[in-house]
C-alpha positions in Angstrom: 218.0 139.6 273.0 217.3 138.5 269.4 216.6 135.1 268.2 218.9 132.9 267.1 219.3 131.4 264.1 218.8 127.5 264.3 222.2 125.4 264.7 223.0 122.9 262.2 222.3 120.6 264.9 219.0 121.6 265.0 218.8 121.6 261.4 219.7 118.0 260.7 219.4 116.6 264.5 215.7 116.5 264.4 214.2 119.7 265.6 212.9 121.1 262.5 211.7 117.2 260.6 208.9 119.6 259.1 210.7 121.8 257.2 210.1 122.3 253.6 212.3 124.9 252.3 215.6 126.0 253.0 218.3 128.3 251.1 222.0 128.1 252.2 222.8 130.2 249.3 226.4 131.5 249.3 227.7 129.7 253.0 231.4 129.6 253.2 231.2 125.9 254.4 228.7 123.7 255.4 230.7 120.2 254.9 229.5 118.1 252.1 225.7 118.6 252.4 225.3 114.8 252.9 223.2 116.2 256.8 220.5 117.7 255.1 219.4 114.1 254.5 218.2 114.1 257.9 215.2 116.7 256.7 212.5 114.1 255.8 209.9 117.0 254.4 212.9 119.4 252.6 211.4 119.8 248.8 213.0 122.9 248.3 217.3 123.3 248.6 219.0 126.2 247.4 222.7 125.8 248.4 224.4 127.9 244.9 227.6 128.9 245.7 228.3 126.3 248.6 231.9 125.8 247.7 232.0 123.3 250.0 229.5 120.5 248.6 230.0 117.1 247.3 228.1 115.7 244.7 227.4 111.9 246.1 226.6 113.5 249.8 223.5 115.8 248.2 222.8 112.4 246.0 222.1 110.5 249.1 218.9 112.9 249.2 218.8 114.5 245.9 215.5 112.6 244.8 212.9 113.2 246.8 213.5 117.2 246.3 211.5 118.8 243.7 213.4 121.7 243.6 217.6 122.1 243.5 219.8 124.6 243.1 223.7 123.9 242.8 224.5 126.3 241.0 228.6 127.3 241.7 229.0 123.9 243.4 232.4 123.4 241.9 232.5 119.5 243.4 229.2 118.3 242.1 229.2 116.1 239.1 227.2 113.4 237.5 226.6 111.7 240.3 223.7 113.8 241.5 222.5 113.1 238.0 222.5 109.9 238.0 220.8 109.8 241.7 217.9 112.3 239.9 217.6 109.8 237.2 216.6 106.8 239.7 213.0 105.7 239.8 211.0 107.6 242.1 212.9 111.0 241.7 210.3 114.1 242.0 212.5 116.7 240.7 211.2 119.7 238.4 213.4 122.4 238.7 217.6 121.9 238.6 220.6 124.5 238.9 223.6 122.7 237.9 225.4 125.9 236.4 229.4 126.0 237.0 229.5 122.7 238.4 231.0 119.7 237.1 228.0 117.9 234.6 228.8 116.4 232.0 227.3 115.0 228.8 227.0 111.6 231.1 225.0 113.5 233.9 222.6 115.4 230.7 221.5 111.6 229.1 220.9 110.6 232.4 218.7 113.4 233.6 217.0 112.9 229.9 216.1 109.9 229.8 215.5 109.5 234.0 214.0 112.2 235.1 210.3 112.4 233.8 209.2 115.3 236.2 212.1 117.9 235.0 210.5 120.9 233.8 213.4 123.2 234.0 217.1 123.2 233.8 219.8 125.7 234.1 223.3 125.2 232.7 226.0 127.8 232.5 226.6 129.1 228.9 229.9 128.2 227.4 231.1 131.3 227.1 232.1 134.6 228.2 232.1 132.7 231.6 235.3 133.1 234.4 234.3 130.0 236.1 234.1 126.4 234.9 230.9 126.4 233.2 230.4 122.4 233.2 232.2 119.5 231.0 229.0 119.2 229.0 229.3 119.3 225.2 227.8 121.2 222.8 226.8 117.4 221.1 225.7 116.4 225.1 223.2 119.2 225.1 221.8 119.3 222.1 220.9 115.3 222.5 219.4 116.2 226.1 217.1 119.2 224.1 216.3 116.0 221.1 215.1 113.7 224.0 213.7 116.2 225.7 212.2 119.6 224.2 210.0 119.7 226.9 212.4 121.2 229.0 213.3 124.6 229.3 216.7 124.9 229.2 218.3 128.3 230.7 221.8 129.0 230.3 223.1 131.5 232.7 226.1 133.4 232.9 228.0 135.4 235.4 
């Protein structure tokens, strides 16, 4: 018999409080996102491609992970920007290609987000999906208030 893979149940009802890491990279649906708040010692979330999440369920939890990958999350805006912007916020790494950012969710991640080290945007062109509602004029004010930051722009 092989082992299973843990239930979401298990995932969120408890059973695995310790865990650090996880990657639900490219899972058809897995609701909102808002019960992986119930992972106290997650620092690590890869959920690219998880059609399925909601921007203000992952920024119930958003700032106490220091690393975040959205990336595809067509129904995540600037609301987990803001959340990441909020005092106490450990974030350093952020995926937020072909979602929904905009220029509101770039001056909020610039000028509340000390920690960010890197940040990856889809490029604006030669791209089938929506590659973000960012500006040219949003991201070139988030690179003058902060050049610290490397700024990768990915493309499919």
């Amino acid at each position: 018999m092989s082992p299973r893979a843990p239930s979401t149940q298990a995932l969120c009802g408890g059973q695995l409080r310790n865990l650090r890491e996880l990657s639900l990279r490219s899972v058809g649906s897995i609701g909102d996102g808002g019960a992986l708040a119930a992972l106290p010692a997650l620092h690590v979330l890869d959920m690219a491609w998880c059609h399925s999440v909601q921007g203000p369920a992952v920024a119930t939890f958003a700032r106490r992970l220091r690393s975040l990958s959205l990336h595809g999350c067509e129904m995540v805006g600037d609301d987990v920007c803001a959340a990441l912007a909020l005092p106490g916020s450990r974030i350093e790494h952020l995926a937020l290609a072909f979602t929904r950012v905009g220029d509101g969710g770039l001056l909020a991640l610039a000028c509340g987000s000390p920690g960010l080290r890197r940040l990856v945007l889809a490029a604006g062109a030669y791209n089938l999906w929506t590659t973000g509602l960012w500006t040219e004029a949003g991201l070139r004010e988030f690179q003058r208030l902060r050049p610290e930051v490397v700024l990768e722009l990915a493309s499919c």
